[in-house]
N, C-alpha and C positions, 0 to 999 in steps of 0.2 A: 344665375345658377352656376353650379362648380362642374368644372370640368373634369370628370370623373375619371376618362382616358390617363390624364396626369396624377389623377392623386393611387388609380390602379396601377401603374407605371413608377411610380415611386417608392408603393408598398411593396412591391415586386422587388424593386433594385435595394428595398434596405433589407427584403427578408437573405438575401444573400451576402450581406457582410456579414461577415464572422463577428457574435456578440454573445457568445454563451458565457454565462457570470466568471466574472475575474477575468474576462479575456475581452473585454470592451473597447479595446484600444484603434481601431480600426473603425468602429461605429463612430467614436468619439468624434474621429477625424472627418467621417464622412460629416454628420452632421453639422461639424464646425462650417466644412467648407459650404454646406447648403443656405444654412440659416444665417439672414438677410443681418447688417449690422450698422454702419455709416450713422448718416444723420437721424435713424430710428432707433435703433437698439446699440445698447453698450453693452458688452463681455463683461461682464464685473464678479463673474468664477470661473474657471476653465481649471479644475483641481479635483483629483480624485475622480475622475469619469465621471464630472458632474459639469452641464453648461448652463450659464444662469445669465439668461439674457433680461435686460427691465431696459424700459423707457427709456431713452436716451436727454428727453427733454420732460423731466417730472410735473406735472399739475397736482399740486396739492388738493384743488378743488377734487380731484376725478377720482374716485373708486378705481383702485388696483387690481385687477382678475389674473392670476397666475394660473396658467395652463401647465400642468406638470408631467411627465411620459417617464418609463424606463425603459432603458437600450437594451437590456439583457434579455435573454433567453434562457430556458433551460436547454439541454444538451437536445441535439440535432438525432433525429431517427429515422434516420434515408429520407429524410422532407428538406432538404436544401442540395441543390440548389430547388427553386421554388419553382411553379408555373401558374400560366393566368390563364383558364378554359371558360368560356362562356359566362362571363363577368367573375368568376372566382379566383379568388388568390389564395394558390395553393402553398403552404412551406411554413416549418418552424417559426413562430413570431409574428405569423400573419396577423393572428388575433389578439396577442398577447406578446406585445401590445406595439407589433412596428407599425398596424392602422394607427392607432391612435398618434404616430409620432409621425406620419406620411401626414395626417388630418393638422395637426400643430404647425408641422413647416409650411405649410401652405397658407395656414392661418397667418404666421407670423409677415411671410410674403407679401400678404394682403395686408394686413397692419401697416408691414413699412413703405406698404404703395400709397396709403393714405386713402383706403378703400372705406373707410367707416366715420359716422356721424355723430356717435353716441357718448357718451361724457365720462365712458370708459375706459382708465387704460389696461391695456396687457400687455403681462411678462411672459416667457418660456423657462421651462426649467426640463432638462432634459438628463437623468440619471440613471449609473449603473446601480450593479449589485442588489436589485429588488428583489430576485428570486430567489434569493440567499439571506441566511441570516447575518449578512453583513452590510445592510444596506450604507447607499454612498449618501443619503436624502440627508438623515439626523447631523450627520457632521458637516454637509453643505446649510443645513440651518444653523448651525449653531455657530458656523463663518460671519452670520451675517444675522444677527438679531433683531440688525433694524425691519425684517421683512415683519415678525410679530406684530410691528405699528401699521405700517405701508401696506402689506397685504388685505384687502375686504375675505376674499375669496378666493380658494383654490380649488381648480377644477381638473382631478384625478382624470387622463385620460385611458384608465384600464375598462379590461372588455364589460360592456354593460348591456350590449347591442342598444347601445342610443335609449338607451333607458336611464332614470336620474336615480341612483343606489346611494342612498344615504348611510352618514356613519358605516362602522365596519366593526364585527368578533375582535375582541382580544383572544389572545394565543401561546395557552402554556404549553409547553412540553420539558418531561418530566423522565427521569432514570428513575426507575425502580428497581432495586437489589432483595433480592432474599436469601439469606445464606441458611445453607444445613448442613450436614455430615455425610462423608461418601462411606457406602457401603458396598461389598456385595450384591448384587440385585436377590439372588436364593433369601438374603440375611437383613433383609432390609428394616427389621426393627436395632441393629445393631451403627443403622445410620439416623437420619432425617432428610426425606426427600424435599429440598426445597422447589421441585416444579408442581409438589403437591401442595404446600406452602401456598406457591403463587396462584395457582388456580384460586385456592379459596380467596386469597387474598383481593385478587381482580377480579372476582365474581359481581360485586358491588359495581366495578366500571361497565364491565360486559353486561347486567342486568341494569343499567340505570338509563330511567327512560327520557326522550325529549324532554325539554324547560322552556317553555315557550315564554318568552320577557316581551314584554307590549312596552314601546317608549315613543309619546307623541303618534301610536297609531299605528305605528309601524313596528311588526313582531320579529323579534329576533330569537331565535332556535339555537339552544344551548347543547352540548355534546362533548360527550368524552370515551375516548377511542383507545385502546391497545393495541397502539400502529406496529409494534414491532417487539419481538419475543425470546430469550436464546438461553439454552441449560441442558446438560447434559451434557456427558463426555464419551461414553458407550455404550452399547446395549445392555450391559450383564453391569453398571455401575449406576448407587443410587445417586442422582445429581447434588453436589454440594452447595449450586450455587444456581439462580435463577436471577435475569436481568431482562428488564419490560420497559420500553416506549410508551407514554402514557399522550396524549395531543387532548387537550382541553380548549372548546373553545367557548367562550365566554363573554355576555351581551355587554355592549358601552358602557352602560350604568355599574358596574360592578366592577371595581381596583383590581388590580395585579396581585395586591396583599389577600382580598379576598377571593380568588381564583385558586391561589394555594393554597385557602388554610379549608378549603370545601374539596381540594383531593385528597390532603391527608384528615380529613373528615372521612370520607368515601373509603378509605383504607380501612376506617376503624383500628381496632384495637391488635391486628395485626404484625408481628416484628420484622419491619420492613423500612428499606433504606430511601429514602426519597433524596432525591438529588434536583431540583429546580435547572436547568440547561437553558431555556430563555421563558424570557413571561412578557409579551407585551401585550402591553394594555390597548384597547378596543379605542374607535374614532370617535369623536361628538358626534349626536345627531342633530345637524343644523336645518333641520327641513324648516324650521321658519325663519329662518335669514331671506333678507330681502330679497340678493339677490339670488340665492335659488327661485324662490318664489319667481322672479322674472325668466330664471332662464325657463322652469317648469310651465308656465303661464306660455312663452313663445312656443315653444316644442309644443304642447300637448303632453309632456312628456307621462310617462308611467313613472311612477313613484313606489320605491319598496326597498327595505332594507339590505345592506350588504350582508352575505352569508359568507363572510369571509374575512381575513385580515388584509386591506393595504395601506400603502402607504398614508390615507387619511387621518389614521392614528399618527403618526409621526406629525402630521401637518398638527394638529389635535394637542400633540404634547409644547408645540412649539405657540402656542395660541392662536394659531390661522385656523378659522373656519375653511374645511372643504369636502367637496362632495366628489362620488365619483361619478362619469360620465363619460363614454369612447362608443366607437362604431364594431368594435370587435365582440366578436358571440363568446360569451361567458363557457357556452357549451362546448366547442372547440380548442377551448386554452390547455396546452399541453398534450392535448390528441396528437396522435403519429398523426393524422389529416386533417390537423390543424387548419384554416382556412379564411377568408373573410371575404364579403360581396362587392363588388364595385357599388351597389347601389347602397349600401350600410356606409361605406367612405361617404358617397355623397350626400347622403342624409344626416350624418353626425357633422360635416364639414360646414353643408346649412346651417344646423341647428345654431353653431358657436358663428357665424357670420350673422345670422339673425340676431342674434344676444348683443353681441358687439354692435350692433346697427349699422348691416351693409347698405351701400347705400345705393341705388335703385338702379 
């Protein structure tokens, strides 16, 4: 069994380095100096707040399982420094996702002790910049191409609370512009209100209902949101200009080409400016890959789709099969009380010891 005191104790000591995105440099280091390397693991990245540890001694025979984590955080809100009350670890990044990167180092620990049986091996891949749209992941694959061959499986450790979350939403977001004529407000046929404009215009996002996409079983739940909204200049003046945040997100099965041409469908016939800002495209759903299949079969695990974007889509674009799967609650990621259990550590830290086949 894993000793949980340590792996409580270490999500603790990581939720307290400084790692909020584009400021990683200090996590980078700590982890460097943690994660185990000599006769088991080689350094073969250490670039761009990205550490990419593989096998030191390759068996062509063995399936390659890539354990992959992000260091970053979103910005801190009075939750760091962090504390640990009756098995809880309290502080920014508990959940999302410095468990899942306390649960990795310990793993990798265990690997270079020579703790497992099984005819698998594992890398670590440990990267900033996920909570941004700058992630550091796309350009550390694309370093190294040979992983597309070498990699079987990558296993996302963001918050799933130990649940096996397949695939992952694609994620457009979109500027929308409408422009009119400033008038008087008393004289307002003498302009054209473009926040009247927008209303009708976004009426079609605001009344458009769930899209529930079924793929191998598992339903993925479509949505499109008018995150953010800004026109007008004063009270007594008709707005000349209106500008909208559009967030579309959109199931695996469906391109990036066709994400956009169904919002400016959605728009209709409206005179309105569409501006695309990112689009990326949704994760494979590999729920019948083998070795999910095994890790799912060990666990017991609950199986269900990601309602979300991560990094599995980038795994996805690069040809690696991966799924997501971590000890961190989904429900607390990015809460001011952010948080995760010592017993959630110990049971995601089994599960991937069990997979790997620890040995008795």
């Amino acid at each position: 069994m894993t000793d949980g005191d340590a792996l409580a104790a270490r999500t603790l000591a990581l939720v307290d380095v400084p790692s909020v995105s584009r400021d990683e440099a200090a996590i980078v280091d700590e982890v460097r100096a943690i994660a185990p390397t000599g006769d088991a693991f080689e350094l073969v990245d250490d670039e761009d707040t990205c550490l990419l540890y593989l096998p030191a001694r390759r068996r062509e025979e063995s399936p390659l399982v890539l354990f992959a984590g992000h260091l970053d955080t979103v910005p801190i809100a009075g939750n760091v420094p962090g504390r640990r009350d009756d098995g809880v670890i309290h502080g920014r990044g508990s959940s999302d996702q410095k468990a899942g990167i306390a649960v990795m180092l310990a793993l990798q620990s265990a690997v270079a002790e020579g703790s497992f049986t099984t005819g698998l091996d594992a890398g670590f891949l440990y990267v900033g910049r996920e909570e941004i749209d700058e992630s550091a992941l796309a350009p550390c694959l694309a370093r190294h191409p040979e992983l597309t061959d070498r990699v079987s499986l990558a296993i996302v450790t963001e918050p799933t609370d130990n649940a096996l979350e397949i695939g992952c939403l694609g994620n457009l977001n979109a500027r929308i512009t409408l422009r009119g004529a400033a008038a008087h407000s008393a004289r307002p046929w003498l302009g054209r209100n473009a926040v009247h404009d927008g209303i009708l215009a976004l009426a079609a996002i605001a009344d458009l209902p769930v899209r529930d996409v079924e793929i191998d079983g598992l339903v993925f739940r479509e949505v499109a949101n008018v995150t953010t909204i800004e026109g007008g200049i004063a009270p007594n003046v008709i707005p000349d200009r209106l500008v909208a945040t559009v967030n579309v997100r959109y199931a695996p099965n469906h391109t990036p080409a066709e994400a956009e041409a169904r919002l400016r469908e959605l728009l209709g016939p409206h005179d309105v400016e569409v501006e695309i800002v990112s689009n990326a495209p949704g994760g494979p759903v590999a729920a019948t890959h083998p070795l999910v299949q095994r890790l799912r079969e060990i666990g017991s695990l609950e199986v269900r789709p990601k309602q979300a974007w991560t990094p599995v889509a980038e795994f996805g674009e690069a040809g690696i099969p991966a799924v997501n799967c971590g000890p961190g609650d989904p429900a607390y990621a990015h809460r001011d009380d952010e948080q995760v259990t010592e017993a959630a550590l110990v049971a995601g830290h089994d599960l991937f010891r069990a997979f790997l086949g620890a040995r008795p």
